[in-house]
C-alpha positions as a Markdown table, in Angstrom:
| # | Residue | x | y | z |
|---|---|---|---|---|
| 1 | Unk | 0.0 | 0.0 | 0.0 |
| 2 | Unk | 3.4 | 2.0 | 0.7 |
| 3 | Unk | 3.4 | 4.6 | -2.5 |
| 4 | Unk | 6.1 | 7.4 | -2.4 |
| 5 | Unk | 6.2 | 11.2 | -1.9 |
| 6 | Unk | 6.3 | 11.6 | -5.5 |
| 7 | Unk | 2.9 | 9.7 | -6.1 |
| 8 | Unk | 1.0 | 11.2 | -3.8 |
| 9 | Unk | 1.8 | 14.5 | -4.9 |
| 10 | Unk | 0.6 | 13.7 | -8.2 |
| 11 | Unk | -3.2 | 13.6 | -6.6 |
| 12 | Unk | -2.5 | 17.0 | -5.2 |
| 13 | Unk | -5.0 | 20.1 | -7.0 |
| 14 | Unk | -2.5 | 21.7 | -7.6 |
| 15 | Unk | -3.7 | 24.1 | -10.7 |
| 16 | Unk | -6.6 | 25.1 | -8.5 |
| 17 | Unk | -4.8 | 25.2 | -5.5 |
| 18 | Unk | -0.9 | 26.2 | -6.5 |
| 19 | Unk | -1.6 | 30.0 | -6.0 |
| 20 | Unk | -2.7 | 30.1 | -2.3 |
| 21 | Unk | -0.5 | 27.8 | -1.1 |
| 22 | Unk | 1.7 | 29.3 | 1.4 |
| 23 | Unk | 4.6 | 31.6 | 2.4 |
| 24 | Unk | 5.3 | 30.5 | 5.7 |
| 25 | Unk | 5.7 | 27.4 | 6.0 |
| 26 | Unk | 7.8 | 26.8 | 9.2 |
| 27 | Unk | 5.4 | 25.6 | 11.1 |
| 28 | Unk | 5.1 | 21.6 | 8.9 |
| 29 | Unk | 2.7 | 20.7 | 6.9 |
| 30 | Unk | -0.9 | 19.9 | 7.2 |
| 31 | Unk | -2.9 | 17.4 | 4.5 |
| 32 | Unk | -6.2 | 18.2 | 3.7 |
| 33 | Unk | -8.4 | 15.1 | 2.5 |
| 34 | Unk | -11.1 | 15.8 | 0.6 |
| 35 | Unk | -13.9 | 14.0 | -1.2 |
| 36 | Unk | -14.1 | 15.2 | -4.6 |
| 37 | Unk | -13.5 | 18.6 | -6.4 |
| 38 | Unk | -16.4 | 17.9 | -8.5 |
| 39 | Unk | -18.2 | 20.7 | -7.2 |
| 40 | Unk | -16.8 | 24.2 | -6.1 |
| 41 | Unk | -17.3 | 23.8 | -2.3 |
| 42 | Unk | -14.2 | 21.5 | -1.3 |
| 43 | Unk | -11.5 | 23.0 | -3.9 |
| 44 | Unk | -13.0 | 26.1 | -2.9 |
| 45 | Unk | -12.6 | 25.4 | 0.6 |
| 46 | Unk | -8.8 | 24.0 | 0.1 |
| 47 | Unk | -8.2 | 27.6 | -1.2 |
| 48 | Unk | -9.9 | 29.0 | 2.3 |
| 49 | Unk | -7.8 | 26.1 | 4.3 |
| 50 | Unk | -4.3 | 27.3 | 3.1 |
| 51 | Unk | -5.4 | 31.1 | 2.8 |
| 52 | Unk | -5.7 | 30.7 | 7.2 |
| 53 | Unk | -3.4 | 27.8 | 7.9 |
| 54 | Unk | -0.6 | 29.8 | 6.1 |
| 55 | Unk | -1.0 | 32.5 | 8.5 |
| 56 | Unk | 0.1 | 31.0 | 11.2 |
| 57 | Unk | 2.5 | 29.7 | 10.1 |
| 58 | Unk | 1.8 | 25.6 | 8.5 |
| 59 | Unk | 2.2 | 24.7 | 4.4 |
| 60 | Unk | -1.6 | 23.1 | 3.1 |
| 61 | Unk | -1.3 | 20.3 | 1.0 |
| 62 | Unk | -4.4 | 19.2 | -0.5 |
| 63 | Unk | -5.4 | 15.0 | -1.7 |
| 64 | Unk | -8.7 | 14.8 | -3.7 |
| 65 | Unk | -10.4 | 11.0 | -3.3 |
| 66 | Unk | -12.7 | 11.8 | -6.5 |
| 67 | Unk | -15.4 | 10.2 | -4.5 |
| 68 | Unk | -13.9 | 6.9 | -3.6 |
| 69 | Unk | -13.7 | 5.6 | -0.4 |
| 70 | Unk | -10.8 | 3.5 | -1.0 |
| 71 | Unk | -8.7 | 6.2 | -3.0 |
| 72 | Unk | -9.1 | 8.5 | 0.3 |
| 73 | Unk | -7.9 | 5.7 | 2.8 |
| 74 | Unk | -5.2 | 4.9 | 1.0 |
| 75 | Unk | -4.1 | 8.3 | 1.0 |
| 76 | Unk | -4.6 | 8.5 | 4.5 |
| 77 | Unk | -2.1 | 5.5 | 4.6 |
| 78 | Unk | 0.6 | 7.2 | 2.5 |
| 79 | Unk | 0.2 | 10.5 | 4.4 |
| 80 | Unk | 0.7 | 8.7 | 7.7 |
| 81 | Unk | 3.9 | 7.9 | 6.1 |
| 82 | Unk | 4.7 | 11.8 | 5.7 |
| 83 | Unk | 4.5 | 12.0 | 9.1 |
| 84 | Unk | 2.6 | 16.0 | 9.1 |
| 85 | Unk | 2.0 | 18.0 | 11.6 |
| 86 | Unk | -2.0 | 16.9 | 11.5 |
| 87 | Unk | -4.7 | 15.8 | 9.1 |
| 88 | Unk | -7.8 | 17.2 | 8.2 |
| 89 | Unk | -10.5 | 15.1 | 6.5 |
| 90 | Unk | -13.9 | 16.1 | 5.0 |
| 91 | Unk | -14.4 | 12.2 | 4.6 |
| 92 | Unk | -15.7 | 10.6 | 1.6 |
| 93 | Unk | -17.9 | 8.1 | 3.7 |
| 94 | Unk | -17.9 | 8.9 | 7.7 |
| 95 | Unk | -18.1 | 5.1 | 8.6 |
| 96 | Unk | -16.0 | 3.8 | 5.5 |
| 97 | Unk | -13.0 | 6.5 | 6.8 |
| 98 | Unk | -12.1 | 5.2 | 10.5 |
| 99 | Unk | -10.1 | 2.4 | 9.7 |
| 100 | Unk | -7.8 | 4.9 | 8.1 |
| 101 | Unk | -8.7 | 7.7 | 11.0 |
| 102 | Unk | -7.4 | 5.1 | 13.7 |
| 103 | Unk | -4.3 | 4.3 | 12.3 |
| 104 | Unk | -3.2 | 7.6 | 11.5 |
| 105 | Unk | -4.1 | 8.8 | 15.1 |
| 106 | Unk | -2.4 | 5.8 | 16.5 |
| 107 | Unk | 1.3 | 7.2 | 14.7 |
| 108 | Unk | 0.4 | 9.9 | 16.9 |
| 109 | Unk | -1.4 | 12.6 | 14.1 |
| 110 | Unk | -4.0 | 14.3 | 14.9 |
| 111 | Unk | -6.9 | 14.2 | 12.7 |
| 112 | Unk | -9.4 | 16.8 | 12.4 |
| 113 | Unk | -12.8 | 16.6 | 10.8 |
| 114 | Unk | -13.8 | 18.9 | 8.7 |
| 115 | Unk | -17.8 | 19.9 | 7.4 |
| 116 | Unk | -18.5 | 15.8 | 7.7 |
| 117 | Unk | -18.9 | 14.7 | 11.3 |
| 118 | Unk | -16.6 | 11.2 | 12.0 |
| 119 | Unk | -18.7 | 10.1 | 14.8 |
| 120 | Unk | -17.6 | 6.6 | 15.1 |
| 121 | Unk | -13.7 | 7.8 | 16.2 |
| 122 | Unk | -12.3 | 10.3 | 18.8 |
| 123 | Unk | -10.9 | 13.5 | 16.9 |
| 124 | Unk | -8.8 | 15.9 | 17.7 |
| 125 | Unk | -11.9 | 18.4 | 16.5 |
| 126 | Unk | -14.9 | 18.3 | 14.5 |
| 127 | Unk | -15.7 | 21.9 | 12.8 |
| 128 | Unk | -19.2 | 21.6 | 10.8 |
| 129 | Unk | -21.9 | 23.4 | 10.1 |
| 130 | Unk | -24.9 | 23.1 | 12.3 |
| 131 | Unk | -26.9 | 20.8 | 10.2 |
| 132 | Unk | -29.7 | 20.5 | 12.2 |
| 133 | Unk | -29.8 | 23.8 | 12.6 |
| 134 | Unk | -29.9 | 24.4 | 8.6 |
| 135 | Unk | -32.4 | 21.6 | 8.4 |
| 136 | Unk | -35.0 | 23.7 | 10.5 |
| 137 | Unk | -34.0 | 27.0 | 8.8 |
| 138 | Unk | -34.6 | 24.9 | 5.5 |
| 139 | Unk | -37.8 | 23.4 | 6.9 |
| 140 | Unk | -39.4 | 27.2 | 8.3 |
| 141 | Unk | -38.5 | 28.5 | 4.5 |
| 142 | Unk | -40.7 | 25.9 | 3.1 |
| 143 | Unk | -43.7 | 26.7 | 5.9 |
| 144 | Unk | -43.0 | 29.8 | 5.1 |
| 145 | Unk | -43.0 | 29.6 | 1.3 |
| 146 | Unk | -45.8 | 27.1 | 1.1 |
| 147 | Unk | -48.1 | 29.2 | 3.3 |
| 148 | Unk | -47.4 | 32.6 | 1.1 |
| 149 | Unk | -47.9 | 30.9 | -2.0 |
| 150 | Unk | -51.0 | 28.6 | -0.3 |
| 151 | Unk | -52.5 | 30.2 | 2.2 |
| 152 | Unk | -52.0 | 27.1 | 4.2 |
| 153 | Unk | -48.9 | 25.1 | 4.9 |
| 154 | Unk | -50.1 | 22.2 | 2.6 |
| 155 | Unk | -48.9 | 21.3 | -0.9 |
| 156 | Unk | -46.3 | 18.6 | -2.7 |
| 157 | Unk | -42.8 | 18.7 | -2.0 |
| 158 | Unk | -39.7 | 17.1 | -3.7 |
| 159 | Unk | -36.8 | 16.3 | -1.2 |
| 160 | Unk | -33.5 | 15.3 | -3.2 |
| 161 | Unk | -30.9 | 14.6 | -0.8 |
| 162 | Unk | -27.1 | 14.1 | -1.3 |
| 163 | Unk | -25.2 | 11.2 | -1.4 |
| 164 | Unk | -26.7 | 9.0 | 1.5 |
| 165 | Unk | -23.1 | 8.5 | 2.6 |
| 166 | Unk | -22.4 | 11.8 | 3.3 |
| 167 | Unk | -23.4 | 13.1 | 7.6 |
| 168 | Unk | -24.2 | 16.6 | 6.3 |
| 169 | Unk | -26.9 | 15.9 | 4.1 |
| 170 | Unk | -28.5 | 13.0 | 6.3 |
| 171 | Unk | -28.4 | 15.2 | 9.2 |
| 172 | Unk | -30.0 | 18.0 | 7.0 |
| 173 | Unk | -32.4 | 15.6 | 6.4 |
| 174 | Unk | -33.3 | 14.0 | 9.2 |
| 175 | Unk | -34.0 | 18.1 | 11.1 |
| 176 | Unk | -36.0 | 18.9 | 8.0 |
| 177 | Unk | -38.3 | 15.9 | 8.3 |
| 178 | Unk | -38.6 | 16.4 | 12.2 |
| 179 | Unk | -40.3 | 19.8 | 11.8 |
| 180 | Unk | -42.3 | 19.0 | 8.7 |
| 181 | Unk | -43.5 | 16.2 | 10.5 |
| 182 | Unk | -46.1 | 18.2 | 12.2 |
| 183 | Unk | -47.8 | 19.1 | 8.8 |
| 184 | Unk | -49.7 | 16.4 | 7.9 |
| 185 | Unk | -50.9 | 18.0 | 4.9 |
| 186 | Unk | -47.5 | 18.6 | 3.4 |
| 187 | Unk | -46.8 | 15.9 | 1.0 |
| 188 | Unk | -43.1 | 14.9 | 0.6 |
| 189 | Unk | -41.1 | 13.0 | -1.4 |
| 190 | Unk | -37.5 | 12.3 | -0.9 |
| 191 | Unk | -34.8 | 10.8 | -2.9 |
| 192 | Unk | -31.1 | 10.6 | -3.1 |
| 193 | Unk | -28.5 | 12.0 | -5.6 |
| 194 | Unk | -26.2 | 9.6 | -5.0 |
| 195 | Unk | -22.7 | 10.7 | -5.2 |
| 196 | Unk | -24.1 | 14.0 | -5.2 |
| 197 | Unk | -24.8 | 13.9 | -8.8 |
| 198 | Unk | -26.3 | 16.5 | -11.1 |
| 199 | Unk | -27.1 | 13.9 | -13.5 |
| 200 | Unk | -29.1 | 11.9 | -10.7 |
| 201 | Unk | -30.7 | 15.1 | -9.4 |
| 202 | Unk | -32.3 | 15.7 | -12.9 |
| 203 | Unk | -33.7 | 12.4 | -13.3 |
| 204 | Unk | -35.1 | 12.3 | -10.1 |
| 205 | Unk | -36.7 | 15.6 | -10.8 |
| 206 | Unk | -37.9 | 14.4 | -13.9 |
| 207 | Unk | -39.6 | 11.3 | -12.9 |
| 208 | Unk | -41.1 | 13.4 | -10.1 |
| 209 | Unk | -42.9 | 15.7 | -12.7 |
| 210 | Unk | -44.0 | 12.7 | -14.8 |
| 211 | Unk | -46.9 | 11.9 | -11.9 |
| 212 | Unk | -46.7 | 15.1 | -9.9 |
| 213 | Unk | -46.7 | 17.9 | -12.4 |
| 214 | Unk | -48.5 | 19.9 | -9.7 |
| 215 | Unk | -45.5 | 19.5 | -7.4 |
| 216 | Unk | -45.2 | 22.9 | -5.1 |
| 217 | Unk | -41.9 | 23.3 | -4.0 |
| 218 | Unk | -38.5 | 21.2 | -4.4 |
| 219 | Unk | -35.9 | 21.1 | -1.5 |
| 220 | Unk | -32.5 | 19.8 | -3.1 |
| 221 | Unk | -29.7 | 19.5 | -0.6 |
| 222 | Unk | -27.2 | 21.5 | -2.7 |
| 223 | Unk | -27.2 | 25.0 | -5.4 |
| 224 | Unk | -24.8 | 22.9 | -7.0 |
| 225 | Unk | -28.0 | 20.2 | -8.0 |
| 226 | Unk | -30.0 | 23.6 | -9.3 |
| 227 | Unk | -28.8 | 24.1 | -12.9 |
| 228 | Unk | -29.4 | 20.1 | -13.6 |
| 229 | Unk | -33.3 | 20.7 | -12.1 |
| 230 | Unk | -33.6 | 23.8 | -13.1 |
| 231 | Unk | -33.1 | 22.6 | -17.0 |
| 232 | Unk | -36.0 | 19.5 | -16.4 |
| 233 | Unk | -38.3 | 22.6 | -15.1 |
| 234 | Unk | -37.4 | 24.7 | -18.7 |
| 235 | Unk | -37.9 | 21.3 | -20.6 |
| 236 | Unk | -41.5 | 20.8 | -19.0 |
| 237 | Unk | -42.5 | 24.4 | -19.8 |
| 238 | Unk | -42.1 | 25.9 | -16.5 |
| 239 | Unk | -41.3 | 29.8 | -15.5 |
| 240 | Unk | -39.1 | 31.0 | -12.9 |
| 241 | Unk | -41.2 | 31.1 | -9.7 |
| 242 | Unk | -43.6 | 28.6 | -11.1 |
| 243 | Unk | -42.4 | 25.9 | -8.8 |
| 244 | Unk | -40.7 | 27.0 | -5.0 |
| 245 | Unk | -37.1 | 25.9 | -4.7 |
| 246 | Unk | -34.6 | 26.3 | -2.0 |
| 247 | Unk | -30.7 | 24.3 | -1.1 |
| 248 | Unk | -29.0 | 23.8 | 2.3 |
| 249 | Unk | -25.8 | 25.0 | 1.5 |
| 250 | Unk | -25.7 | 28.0 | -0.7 |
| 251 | Unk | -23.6 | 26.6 | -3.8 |
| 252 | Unk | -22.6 | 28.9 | -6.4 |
| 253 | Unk | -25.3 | 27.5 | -8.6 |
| 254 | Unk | -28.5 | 27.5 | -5.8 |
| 255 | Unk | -27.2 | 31.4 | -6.1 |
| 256 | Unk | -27.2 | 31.6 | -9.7 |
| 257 | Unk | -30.7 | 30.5 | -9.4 |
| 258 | Unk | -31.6 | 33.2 | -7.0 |
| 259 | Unk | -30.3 | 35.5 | -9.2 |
| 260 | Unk | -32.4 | 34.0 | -12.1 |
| 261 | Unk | -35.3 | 34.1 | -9.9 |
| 262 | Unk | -35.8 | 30.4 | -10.0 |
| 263 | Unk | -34.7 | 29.8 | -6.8 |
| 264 | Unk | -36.3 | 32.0 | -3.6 |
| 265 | Unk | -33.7 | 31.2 | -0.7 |
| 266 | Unk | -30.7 | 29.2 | 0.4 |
| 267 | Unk | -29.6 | 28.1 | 4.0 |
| 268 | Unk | -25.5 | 29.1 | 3.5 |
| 269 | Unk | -23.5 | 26.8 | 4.9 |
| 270 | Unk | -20.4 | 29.0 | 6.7 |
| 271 | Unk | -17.5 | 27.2 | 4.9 |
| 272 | Unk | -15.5 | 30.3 | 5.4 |
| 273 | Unk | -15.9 | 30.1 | 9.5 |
| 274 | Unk | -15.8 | 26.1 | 9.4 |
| 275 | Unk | -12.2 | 26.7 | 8.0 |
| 276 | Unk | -11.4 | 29.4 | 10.5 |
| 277 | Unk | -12.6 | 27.3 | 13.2 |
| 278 | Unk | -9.5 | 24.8 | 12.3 |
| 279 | Unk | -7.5 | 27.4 | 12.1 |
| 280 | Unk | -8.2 | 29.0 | 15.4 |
| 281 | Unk | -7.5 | 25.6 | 17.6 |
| 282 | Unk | -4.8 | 23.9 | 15.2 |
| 283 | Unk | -1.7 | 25.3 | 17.3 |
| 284 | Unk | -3.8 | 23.8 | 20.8 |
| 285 | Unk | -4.5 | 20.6 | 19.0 |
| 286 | Unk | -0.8 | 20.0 | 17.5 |
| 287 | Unk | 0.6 | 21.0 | 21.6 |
| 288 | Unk | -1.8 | 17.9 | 22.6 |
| 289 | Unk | -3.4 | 21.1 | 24.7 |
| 290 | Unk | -7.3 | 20.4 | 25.8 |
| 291 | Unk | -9.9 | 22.6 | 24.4 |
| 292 | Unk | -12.3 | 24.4 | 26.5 |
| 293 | Unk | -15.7 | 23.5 | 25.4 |
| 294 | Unk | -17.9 | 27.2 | 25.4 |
| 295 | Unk | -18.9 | 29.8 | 22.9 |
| 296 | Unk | -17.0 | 30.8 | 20.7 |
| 297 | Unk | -17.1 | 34.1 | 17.8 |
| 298 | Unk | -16.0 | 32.2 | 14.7 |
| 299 | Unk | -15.5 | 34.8 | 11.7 |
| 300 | Unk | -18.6 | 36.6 | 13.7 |
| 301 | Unk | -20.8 | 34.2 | 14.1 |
| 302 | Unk | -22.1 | 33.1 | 17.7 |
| 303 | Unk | -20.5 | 29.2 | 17.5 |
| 304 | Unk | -20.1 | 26.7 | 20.1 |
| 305 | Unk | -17.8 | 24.2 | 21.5 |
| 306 | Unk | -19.1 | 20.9 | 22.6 |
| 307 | Unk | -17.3 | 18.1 | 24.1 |
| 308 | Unk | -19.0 | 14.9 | 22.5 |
| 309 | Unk | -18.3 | 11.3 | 22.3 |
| 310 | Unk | -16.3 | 12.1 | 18.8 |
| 311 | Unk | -14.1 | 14.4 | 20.7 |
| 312 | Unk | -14.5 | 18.4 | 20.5 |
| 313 | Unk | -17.1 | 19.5 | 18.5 |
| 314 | Unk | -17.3 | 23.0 | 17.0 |
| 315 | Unk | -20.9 | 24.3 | 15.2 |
| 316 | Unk | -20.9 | 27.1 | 13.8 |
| 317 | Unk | -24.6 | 28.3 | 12.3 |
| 318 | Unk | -25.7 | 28.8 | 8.6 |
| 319 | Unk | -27.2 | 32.2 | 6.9 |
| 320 | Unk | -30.2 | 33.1 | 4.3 |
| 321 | Unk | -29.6 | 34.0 | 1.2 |
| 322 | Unk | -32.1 | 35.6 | -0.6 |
| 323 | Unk | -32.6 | 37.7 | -3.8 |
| 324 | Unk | -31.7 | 40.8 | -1.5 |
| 325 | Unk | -28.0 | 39.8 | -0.1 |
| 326 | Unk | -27.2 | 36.9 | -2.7 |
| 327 | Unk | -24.0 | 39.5 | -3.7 |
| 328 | Unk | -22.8 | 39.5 | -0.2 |
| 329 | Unk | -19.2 | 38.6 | -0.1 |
| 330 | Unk | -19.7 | 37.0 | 3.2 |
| 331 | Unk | -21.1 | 33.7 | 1.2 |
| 332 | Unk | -18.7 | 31.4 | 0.3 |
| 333 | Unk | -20.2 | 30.8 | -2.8 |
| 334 | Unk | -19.3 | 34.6 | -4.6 |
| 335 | Unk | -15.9 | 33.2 | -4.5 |
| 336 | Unk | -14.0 | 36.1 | -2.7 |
| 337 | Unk | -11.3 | 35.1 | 0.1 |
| 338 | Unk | -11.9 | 36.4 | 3.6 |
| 339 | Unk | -9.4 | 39.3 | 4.8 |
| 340 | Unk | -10.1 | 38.9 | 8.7 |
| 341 | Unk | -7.0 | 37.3 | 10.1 |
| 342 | Unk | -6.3 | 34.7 | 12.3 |
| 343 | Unk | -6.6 | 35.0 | 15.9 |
| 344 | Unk | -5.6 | 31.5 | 17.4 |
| 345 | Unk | -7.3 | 30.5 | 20.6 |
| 346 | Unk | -4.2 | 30.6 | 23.2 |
């Protein structure tokens, strides 16, 4: 399984990612693991990773598992070979990773999770976005949505989750169902994208229309599913606003649909803080220091600590986006690099 330096810097993004990596490096070097780059939220959120990492001080490398669980363990194996300073993983499968999450925190590196909760390990920290808390901000839009457009908080609703191996969406899911449970007369239909799939998302949304062409409102997990449903809606004759939407993570494409006036509102996920969160406790975490569980302002939101079975757990709350603030540079998804700098928790 042993594969050397060379190899495993052939996996790196490096034309995405070459310009923001670091200056000062002195510190060692931190790999981040992520899932895929088929989207813009985990290259992007490489950029933000290396943007804060570097000052204070580490050099980011970056592994891309294009969506494979085995590709991302076995780079967890080669990195443990490296020897960095620490490990951050936004895992490709949170139950298929720990195998790999074990034995690189048994050579004695700290892992860190980032955006998708590890539960069945002990971390070093967790930083995430509070899914539950963007599942009932999700869940209130489409009360709030249904009953505008209604009078009444009834109708049909299309739920297309992400990939069913991924903790964010299943925890988005799982919060949105709990408050739409109380309305009976809410009608809703849920499927998977697997693999997070645009292709998938379309043909979901298609099949949908086929025997509910009176469908009210559709709920996909992720802007970056919009464009692919967006094109069934244009194919079936439908207008922008004819049909409610709404994601739970503010993609660059659920915003593209706001601006198109497809789309009404996305629940922003607050990559930007998730990665400063890391940031803020990495020196701590590679001293082997505790971390005080307690509030916390993370990028200025209100976030909190928690101590939890998976080890330190730090939440940090989503935003609307609407047709008003969609241009706000504050979302991750317009693209623009934060300028607050680092403050790390001492």
């Amino acid at each position: 399984m042993l594969k050397s330096a060379v190899s495993i810097l052939m996996s790196v993004l490096f034309l995405i990612l070459a310009p923001v990596f670091a200056t000062a490096q002195d510190k060692g070097e931190i790999y981040y693991l992520i899932p895929d780059s088929g989207g813009p939220f985990y290259p992007e959120s490489a950029k933000v990773m290396a943007h804060f990492l570097d000052q204070i001080g580490y050099k980011v490398t970056t592994l891309d598992a294009t969506n494979k669980s085995d590709v991302q363990l076995n780079q967890i194996d080669n990195v443990i070979n490296l020897k960095p300073k620490a490990m951050v993983i936004a895992a490709v499968d949170f139950d298929a990773v720990v195998p790999g999450v074990e034995r690189a925190q048994a050579a004695g590196i700290p892992v860190i999770a980032f955006d998708r909760p590890i539960t069945s390990a002990k971390l070093a920290l967790t930083s995430v976005a509070g899914t539950i808390e963007i599942g009932h901000d999700a869940a209130k839009q489409t009360i709030r949505l249904l009953t505008e457009r209604k009078g009444a908080v009834k109708g049909k609703v299309l739920q297309i989750t992400g990939d069913p191996g991924d903790s964010y969406s299943v925890s988005v899911k799982g919060a949105f169902d709990e408050i739409m449970a109380a309305y009976p007369d809410v009608k809703i239909e849920t499927k998977a994208a697997m693999q997070w799939e645009p292709t998938n998302a379309a043909n979901i949304a298609q099949d949908y229309l086929q025997t509910n062409p009176d469908v009210d409102l559709i709920f996909y997990h992720s802007g970056y599913l919009a464009s692919a449903v967006v094109a069934i809606l244009q194919a079936a004759g439908k207008k922008p606003g004819d049909i409610l939407m709404l994601d739970a993570d503010g993609d660059i494409g659920g915003l593209a649909q706001i601006r198109a006036g497809w789309q009404q509102v996305a629940v922003g996920a607050p990559m930007f803080a998730q990665a400063y969160g890391v940031a803020m406790f990495l020196d701590k975490i590679i001293r082997g220091e505790p971390l005080k569980a307690g509030e916390y302002e993370v990028l200025g939101l209100k976030s909190v600590l928690t101590d939890e079975a998976w080890g330190p757990n730090l939440k940090i709350p989503g935003a609307l986006v609407t047709k008003e603030n969609v241009d706000d540079p504050l979302h991750w998804a317009n693209l623009k690099l934060p300028p607050q700098k680092v403050e790390p928790v001492k």
